[in-house]
N, C-alpha and C positions, 0 to 999 in steps of 0.2 A: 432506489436508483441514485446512485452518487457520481461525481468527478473531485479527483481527488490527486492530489501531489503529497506524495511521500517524501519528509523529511531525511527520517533516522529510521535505521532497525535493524532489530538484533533479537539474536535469541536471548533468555532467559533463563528458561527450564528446558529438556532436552526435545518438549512437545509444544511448545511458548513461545510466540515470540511478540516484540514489542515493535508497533509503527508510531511514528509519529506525523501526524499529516495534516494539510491543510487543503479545506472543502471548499472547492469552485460554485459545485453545483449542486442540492440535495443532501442528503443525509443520511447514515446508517444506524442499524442500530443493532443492539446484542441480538445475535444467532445470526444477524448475514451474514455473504460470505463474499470472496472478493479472489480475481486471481489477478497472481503474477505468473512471470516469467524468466525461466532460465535458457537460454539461447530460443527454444521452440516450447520446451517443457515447461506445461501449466504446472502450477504448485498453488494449492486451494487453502484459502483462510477462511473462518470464522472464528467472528468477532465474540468475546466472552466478555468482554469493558468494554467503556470507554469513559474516557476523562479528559471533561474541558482543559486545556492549557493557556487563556486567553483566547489569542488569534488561533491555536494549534489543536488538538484533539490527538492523546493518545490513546489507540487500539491496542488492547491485550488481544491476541489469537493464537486459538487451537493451530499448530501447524508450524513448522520450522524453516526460516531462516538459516540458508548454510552458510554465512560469516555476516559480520558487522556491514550494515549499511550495503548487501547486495544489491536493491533494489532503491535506495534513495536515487532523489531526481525521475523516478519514474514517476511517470501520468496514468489514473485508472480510472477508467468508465465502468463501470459494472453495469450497464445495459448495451454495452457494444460486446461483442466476442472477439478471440484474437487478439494477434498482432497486426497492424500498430492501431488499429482503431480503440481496441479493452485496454491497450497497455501497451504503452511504448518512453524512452528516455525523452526526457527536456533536454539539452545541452547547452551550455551557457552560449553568448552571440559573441563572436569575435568582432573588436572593434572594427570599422574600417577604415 
């Protein structure tokens, strides 16, 4: 069980693709899996790497990204289900 903010991501290879993230809460590790979301539509990862970057952790996963950085800025619980509890955007704060 992890919470997690996704930096970057992108595909790689046509079944590949790359997260880059930083862990709130927990920890994953090779062969879990983790969803996002495309409007409503789950789209299911598992993890094949992963590699310390510092403060950062990138995730190789089985599973495609349809363009660069679609899901950066998103928050992931992988023990919540759904929207927006599993996954939903951060959006930066407008001054006030």
């Amino acid at each position: 069980m992890a919470v997690f903010n996704i930096l970057t991501c992108e595909a790689v290879d046509p079944d590949v693709s790359e997260f880059v993230v930083v862990f709130r809460s927990g920890m994953l590790a090779r062969g879990d899996t983790f969803v996002c979301y495309m409007t409503h539509h789950p789209v299911t990862f598992a993890i094949t790497e992963l590699v310390p970057l510092g403060s950062s952790v990138r995730l190789l996963c089985s599973g495609r990204v349809g363009y660069k950085d679609e899901f950066s800025r998103a928050v992931v619980n992988t023990q919540a289900k759904g929207v927006p509890e599993g996954f939903h955007f951060e959006h930066p704060r407008m001054p006030a």
